[in-house]
C-alpha positions as a Markdown table, in Angstrom:
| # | Residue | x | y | z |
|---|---|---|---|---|
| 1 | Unk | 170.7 | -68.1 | 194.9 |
| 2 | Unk | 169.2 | -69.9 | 198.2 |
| 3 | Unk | 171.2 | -70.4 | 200.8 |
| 4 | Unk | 171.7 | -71.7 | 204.2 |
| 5 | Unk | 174.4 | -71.3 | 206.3 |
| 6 | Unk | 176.0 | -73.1 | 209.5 |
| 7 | Unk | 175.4 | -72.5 | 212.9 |
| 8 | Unk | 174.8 | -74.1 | 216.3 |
| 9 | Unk | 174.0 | -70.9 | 219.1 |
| 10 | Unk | 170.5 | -71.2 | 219.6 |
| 11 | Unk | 169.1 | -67.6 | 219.9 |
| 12 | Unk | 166.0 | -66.6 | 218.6 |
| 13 | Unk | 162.2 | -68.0 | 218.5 |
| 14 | Unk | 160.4 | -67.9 | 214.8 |
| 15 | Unk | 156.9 | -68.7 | 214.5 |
| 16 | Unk | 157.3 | -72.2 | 212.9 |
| 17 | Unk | 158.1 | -75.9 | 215.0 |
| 18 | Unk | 161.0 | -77.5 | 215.2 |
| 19 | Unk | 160.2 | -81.0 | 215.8 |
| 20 | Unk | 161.1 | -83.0 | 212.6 |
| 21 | Unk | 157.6 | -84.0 | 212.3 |
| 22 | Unk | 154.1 | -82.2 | 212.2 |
| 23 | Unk | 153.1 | -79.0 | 211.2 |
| 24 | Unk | 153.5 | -75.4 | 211.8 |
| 25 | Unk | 152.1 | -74.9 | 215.6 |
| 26 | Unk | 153.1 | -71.4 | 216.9 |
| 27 | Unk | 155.8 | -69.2 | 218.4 |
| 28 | Unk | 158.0 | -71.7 | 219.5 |
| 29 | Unk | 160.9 | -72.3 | 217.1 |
| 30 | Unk | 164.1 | -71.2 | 217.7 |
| 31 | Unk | 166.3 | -69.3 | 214.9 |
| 32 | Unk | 170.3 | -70.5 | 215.1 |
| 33 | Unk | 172.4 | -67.1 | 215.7 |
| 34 | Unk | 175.8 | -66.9 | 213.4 |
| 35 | Unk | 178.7 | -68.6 | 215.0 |
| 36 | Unk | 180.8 | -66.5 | 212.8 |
| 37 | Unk | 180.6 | -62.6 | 211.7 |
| 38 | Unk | 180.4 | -63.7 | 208.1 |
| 39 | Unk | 177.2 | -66.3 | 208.8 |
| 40 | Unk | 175.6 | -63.0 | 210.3 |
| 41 | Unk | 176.7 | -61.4 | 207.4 |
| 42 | Unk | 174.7 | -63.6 | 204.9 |
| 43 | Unk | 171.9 | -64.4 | 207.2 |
| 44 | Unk | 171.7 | -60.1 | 207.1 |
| 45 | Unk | 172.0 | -60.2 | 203.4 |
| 46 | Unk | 169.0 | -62.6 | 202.2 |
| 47 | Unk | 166.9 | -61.2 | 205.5 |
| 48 | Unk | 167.1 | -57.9 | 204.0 |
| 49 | Unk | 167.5 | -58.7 | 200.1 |
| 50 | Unk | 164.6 | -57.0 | 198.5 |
| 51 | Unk | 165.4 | -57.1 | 194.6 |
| 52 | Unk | 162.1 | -57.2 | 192.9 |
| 53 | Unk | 163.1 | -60.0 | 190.3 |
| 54 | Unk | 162.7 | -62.9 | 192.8 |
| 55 | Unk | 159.3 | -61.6 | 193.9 |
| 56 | Unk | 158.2 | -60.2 | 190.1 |
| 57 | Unk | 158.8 | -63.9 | 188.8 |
| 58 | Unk | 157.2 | -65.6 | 191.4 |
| 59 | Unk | 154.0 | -63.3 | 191.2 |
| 60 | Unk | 153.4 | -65.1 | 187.7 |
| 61 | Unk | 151.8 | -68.5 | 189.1 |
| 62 | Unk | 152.3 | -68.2 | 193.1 |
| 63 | Unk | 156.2 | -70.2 | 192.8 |
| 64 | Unk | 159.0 | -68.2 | 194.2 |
| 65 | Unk | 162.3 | -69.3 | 193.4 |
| 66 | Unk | 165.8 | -67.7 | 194.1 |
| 67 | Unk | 168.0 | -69.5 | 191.0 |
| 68 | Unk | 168.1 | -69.3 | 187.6 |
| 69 | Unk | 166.9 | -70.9 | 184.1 |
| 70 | Unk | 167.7 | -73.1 | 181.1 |
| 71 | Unk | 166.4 | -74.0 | 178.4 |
| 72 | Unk | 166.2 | -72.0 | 174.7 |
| 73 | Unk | 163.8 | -68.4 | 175.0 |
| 74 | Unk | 160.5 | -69.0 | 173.7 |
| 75 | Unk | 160.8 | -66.2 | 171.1 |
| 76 | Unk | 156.7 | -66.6 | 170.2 |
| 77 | Unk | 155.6 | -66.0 | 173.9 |
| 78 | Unk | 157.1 | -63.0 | 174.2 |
| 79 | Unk | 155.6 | -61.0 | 171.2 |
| 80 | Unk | 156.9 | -57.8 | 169.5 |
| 81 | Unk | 158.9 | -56.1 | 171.9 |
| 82 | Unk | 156.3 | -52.4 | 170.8 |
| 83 | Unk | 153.9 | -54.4 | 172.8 |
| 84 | Unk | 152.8 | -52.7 | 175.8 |
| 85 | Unk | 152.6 | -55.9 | 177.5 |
| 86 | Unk | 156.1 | -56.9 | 176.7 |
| 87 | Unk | 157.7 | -56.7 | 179.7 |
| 88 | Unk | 154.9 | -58.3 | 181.6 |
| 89 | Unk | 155.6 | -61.4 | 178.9 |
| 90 | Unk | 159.1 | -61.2 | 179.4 |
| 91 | Unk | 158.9 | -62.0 | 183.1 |
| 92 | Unk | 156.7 | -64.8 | 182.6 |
| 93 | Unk | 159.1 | -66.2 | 179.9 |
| 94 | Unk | 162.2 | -66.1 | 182.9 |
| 95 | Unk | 159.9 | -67.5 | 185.1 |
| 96 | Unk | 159.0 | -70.2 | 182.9 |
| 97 | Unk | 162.9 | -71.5 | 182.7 |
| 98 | Unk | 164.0 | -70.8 | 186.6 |
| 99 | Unk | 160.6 | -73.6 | 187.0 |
| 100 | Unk | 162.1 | -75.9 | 183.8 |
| 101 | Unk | 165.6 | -75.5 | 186.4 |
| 102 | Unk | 163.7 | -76.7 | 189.0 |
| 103 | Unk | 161.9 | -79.8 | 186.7 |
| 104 | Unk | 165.2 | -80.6 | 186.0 |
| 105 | Unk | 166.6 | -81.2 | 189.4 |
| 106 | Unk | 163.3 | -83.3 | 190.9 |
| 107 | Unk | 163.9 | -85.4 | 187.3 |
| 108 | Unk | 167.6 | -86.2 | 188.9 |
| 109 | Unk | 165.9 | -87.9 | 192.4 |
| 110 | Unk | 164.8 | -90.9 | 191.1 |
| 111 | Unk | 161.9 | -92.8 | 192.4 |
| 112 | Unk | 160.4 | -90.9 | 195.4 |
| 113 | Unk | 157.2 | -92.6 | 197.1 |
| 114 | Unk | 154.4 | -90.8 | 199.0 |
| 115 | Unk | 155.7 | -91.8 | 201.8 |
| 116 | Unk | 159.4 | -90.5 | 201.7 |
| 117 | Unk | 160.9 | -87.5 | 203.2 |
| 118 | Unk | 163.0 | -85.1 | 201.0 |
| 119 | Unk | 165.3 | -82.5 | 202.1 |
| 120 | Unk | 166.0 | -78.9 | 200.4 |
| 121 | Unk | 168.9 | -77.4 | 201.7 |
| 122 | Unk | 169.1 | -73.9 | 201.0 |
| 123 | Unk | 165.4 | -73.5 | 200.6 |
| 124 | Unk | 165.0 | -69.8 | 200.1 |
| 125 | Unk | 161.0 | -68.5 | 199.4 |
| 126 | Unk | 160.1 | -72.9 | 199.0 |
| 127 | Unk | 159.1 | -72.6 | 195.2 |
| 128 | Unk | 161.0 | -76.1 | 194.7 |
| 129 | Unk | 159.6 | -77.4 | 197.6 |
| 130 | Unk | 156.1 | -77.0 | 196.3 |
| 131 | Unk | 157.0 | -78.5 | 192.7 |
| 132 | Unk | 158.4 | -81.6 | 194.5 |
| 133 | Unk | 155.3 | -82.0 | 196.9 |
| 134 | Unk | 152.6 | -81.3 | 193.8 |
| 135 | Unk | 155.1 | -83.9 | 191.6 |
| 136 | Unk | 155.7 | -86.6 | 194.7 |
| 137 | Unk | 152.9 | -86.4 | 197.2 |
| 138 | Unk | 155.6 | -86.5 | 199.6 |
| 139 | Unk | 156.6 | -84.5 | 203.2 |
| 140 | Unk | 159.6 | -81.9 | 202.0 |
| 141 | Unk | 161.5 | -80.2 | 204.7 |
| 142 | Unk | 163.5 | -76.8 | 203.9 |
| 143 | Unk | 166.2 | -75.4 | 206.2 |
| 144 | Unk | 167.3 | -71.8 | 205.5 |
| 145 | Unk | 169.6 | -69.6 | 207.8 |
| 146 | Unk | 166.8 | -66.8 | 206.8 |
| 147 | Unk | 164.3 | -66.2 | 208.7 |
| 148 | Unk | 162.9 | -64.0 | 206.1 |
| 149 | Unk | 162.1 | -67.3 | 203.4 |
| 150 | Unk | 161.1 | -69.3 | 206.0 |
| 151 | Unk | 158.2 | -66.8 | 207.2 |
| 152 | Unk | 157.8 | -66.6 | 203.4 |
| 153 | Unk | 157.7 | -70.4 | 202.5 |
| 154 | Unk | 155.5 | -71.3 | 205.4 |
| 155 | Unk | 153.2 | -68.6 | 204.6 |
| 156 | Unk | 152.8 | -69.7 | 201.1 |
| 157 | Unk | 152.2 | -73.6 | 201.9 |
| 158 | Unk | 149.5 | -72.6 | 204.3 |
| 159 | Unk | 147.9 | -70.7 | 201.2 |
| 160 | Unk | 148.2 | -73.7 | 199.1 |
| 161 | Unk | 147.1 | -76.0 | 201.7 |
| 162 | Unk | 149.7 | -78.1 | 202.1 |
| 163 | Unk | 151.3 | -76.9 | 205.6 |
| 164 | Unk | 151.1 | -80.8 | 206.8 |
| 165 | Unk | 153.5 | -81.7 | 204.1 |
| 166 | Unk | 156.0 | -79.0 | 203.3 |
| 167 | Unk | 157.6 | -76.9 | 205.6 |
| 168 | Unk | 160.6 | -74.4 | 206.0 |
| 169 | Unk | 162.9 | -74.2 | 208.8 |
| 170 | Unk | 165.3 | -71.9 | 210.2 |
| 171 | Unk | 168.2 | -74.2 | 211.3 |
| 172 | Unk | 171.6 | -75.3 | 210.5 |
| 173 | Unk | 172.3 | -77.2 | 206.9 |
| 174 | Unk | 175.6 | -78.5 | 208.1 |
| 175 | Unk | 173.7 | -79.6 | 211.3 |
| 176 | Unk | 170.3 | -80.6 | 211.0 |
| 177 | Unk | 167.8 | -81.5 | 212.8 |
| 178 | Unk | 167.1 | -84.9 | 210.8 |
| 179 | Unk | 167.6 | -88.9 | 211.9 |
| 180 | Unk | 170.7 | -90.7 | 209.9 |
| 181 | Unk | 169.0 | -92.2 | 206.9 |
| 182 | Unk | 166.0 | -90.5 | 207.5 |
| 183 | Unk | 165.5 | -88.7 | 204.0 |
| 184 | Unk | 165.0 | -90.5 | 200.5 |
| 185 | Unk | 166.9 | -87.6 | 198.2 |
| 186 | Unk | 168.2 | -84.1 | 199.4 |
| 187 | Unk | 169.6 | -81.5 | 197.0 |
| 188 | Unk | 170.6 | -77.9 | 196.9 |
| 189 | Unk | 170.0 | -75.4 | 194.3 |
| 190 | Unk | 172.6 | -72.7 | 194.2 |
| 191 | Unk | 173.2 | -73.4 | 197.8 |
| 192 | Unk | 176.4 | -74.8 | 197.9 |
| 193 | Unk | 178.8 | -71.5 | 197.5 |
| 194 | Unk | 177.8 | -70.3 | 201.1 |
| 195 | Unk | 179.6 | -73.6 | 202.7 |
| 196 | Unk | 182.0 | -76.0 | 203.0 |
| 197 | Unk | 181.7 | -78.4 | 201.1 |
| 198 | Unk | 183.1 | -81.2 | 203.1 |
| 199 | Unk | 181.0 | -80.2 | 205.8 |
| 200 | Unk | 178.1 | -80.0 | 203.2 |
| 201 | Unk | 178.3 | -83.7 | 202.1 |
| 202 | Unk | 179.4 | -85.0 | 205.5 |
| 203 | Unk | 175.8 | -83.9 | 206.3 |
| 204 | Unk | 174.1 | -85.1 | 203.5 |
| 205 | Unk | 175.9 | -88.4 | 203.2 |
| 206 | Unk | 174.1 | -88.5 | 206.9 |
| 207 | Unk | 170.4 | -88.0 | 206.7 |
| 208 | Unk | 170.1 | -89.7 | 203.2 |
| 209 | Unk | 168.9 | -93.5 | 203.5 |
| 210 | Unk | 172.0 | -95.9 | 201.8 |
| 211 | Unk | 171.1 | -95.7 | 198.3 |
| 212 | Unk | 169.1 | -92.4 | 198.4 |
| 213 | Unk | 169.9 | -89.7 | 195.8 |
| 214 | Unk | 171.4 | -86.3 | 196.3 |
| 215 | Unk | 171.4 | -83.4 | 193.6 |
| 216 | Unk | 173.2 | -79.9 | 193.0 |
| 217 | Unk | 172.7 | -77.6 | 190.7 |
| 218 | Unk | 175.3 | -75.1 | 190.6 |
| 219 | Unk | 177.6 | -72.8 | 189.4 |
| 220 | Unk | 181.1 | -73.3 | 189.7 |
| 221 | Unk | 185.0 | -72.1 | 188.7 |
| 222 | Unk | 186.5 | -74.6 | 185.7 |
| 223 | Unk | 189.5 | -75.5 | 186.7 |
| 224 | Unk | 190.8 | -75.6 | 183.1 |
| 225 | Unk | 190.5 | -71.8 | 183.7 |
| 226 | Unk | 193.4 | -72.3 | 185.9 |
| 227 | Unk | 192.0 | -69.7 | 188.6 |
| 228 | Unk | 188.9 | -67.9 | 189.4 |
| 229 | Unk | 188.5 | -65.2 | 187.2 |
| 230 | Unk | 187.5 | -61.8 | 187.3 |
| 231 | Unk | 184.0 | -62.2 | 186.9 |
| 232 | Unk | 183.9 | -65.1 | 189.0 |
| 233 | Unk | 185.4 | -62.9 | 191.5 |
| 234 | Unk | 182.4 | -59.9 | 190.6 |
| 235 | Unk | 179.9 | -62.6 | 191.6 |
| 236 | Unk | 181.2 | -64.0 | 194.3 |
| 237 | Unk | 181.6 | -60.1 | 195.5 |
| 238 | Unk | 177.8 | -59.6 | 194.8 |
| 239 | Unk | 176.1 | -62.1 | 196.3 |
| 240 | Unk | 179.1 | -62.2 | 199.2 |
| 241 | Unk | 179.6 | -66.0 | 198.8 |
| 242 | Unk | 182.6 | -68.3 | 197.6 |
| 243 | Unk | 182.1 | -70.2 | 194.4 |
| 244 | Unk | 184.0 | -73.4 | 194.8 |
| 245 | Unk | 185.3 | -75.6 | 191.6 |
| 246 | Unk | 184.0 | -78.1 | 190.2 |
| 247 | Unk | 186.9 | -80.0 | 191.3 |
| 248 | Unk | 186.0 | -79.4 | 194.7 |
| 249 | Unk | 182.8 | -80.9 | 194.4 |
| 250 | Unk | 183.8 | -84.4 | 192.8 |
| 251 | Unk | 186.2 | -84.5 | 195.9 |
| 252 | Unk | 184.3 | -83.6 | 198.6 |
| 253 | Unk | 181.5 | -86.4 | 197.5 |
| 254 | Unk | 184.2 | -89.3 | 196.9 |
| 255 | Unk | 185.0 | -88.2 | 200.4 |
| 256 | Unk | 181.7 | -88.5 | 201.8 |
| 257 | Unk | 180.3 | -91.7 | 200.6 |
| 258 | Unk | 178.5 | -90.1 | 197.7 |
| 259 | Unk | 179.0 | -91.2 | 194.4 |
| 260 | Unk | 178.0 | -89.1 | 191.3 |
| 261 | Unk | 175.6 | -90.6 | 188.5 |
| 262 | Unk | 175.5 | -87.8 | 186.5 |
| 263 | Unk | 177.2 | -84.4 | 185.6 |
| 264 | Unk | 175.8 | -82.4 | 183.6 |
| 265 | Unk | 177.3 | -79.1 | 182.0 |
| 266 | Unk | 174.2 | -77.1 | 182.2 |
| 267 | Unk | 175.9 | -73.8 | 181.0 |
| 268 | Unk | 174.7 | -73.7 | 177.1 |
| 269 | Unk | 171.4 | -74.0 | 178.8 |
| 270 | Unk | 171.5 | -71.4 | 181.2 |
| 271 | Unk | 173.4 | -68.8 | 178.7 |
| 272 | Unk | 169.5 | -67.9 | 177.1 |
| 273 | Unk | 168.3 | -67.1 | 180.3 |
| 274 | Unk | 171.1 | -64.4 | 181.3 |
| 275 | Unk | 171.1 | -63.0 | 177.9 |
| 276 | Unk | 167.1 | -62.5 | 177.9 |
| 277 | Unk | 167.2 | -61.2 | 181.8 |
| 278 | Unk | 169.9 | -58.7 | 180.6 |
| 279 | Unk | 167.0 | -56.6 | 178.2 |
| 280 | Unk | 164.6 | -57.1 | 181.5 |
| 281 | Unk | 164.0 | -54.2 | 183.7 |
| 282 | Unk | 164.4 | -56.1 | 186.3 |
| 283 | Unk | 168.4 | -56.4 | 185.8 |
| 284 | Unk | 170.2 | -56.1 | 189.0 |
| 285 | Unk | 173.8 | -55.3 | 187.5 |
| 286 | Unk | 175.6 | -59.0 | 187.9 |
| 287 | Unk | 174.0 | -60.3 | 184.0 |
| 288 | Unk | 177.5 | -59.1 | 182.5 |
| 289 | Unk | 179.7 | -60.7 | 184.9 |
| 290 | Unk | 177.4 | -64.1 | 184.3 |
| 291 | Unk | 177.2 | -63.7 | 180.7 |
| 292 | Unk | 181.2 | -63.1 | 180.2 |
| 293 | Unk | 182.5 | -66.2 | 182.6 |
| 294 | Unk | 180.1 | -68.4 | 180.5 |
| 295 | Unk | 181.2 | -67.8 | 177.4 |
| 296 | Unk | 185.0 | -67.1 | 178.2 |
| 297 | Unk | 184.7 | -70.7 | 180.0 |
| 298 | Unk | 186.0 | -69.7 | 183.4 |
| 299 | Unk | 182.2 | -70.3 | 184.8 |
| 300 | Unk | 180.0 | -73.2 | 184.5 |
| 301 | Unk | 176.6 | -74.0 | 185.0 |
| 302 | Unk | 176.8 | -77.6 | 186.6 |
| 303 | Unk | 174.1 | -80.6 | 187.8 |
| 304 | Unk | 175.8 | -83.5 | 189.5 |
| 305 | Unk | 173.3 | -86.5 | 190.8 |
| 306 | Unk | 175.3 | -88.8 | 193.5 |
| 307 | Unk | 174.1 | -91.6 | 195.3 |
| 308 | Unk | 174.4 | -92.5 | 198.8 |
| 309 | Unk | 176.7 | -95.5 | 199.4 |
């Protein structure tokens, strides 16, 4: 999951600008400090988050995502599992749906010129970032409480080249740095359950131009469940974050001048992923608690697509 979280006390320099235009120029940034203990808890968390499957995925083609995949396994590519390069196969085969996650989301944006600025809030290591540069030709910002991702991020778009047009940030999601109206389509991609979501949209619903596009991709509690279940609660415990409903969401959008498109129930689609990443050796211990709230119902797997009023 990426993440950002908010905060406004102004502590600590990164080695990244924080003007909303340009490039990378030097030690001069500023990283927000927590305004609450549990902000410092989750900036701690990703800062020092070191499980190898976000870096062991990424490693396949130089994109470095932190959320997860849909789509049905492509049983060919990975082989007979006596192959001594089957776990090697395997990886690329998870990476291949966490980037057909990803395709999914830029496909929800709509028509994005050259010229427009898109937001990613919740950036983590900037693997979508990159897709929706190399797709757009655009300038996309990230913001990330992490200092860790952004260092990361920026790193890799130097490597690629493209420094001038996408950059990572260490700021404040429910406060950005960003003009009203300046951005053609935001989203966030398993961002979401580290915020309030009222405060989430309120922002969005700010920098994104009157009729520009904003995209989640989530998961989130059904309400037909009645109440979070256990699992839900397991996750939630794991990645210390709070998984709102989907309920919440619809509300919190109507309330904040964004009205949704499109929801999709992406869980079917996402079920193959966790149920191939379970045989992985690269499990981390939450696949069960995923896999259970999927198919019990009291988890979904959501994409809502909203437009700016």
């Amino acid at each position: 999951m990426d993440l950002l979280v908010t905060s406004t006390d102004l502590t600590t320099e990164l080695t990244a600008d924080t003007s909303t235009t340009g490039t990378l120029t030097g030690p001069s940034a500023i990283i927000p400090g927590p305004t609450t203990p549990y902000q410092g808890d989750i900036a701690r968390y990703w800062n020092n988050e070191a499980r190898p499957v976000n870096l062991r995925l990424g490693d396949v083609d130089g994109l470095y995502h932190h959320h997860y995949g849909i789509g049905d396994v492509d049983r060919a590519a990975l082989g007979d599992c006596d192959d001594g390069e089957s776990e090697k196969k395997l990886v690329a085969e998870l990476h291949r749906l966490e980037s057909a996650q990803a395709e999914l989301l830029l496909d929800h944006l709509g028509p994005i010129g050259r010229g427009d600025t898109l937001l990613d809030a919740g950036c983590g290591r900037g693997g979508s970032m990159v897709m929706a540069h190399q797709r757009f030709g655009c300038k996309v910002e990230g913001v990330t409480l992490s200092a860790k991702q952004a260092d990361f991020a920026n790193q890799r778009a130097r490597e690629l080249g493209i420094e001038d047009h996408v950059r990572a940030r260490v700021c404040n999601m429910l406060g950005t740095p960003f003009e009203t109206g300046q951005v053609a389509a935001s989203w966030n991609n398993e961002s979401s359950m580290y915020v309030d979501l009222h405060d989430l949209f309120a922002e969005h619903s700010r920098v994104l131009e009157v009729g520009g596009r904003y995209v989640t991709i989530t998961g989130c509690w059904n309400p037909r469940y009645g109440q979070p279940s256990k699992w839900v609660s397991q996750i939630n415990a794991h990645f210390e974050c709070n998984i709102h409903s989907r309920r919440e969401y619809l509300r919190a959008m109507a309330d904040n001048r964004l009205v949704p498109q499109a929801v999709i129930d992406l869980t079917p689609d996402t079920l193959p992923y966790w149920e191939l990443r379970a045989t992985s050796r690269l499990v981390t211990g939450i696949e069960e608690a995923f896999i259970n709230s999927y198919k019990d119902g009291s988890f979904q797997y959501v994409l809502i697509a909203a437009d700016r009023i």
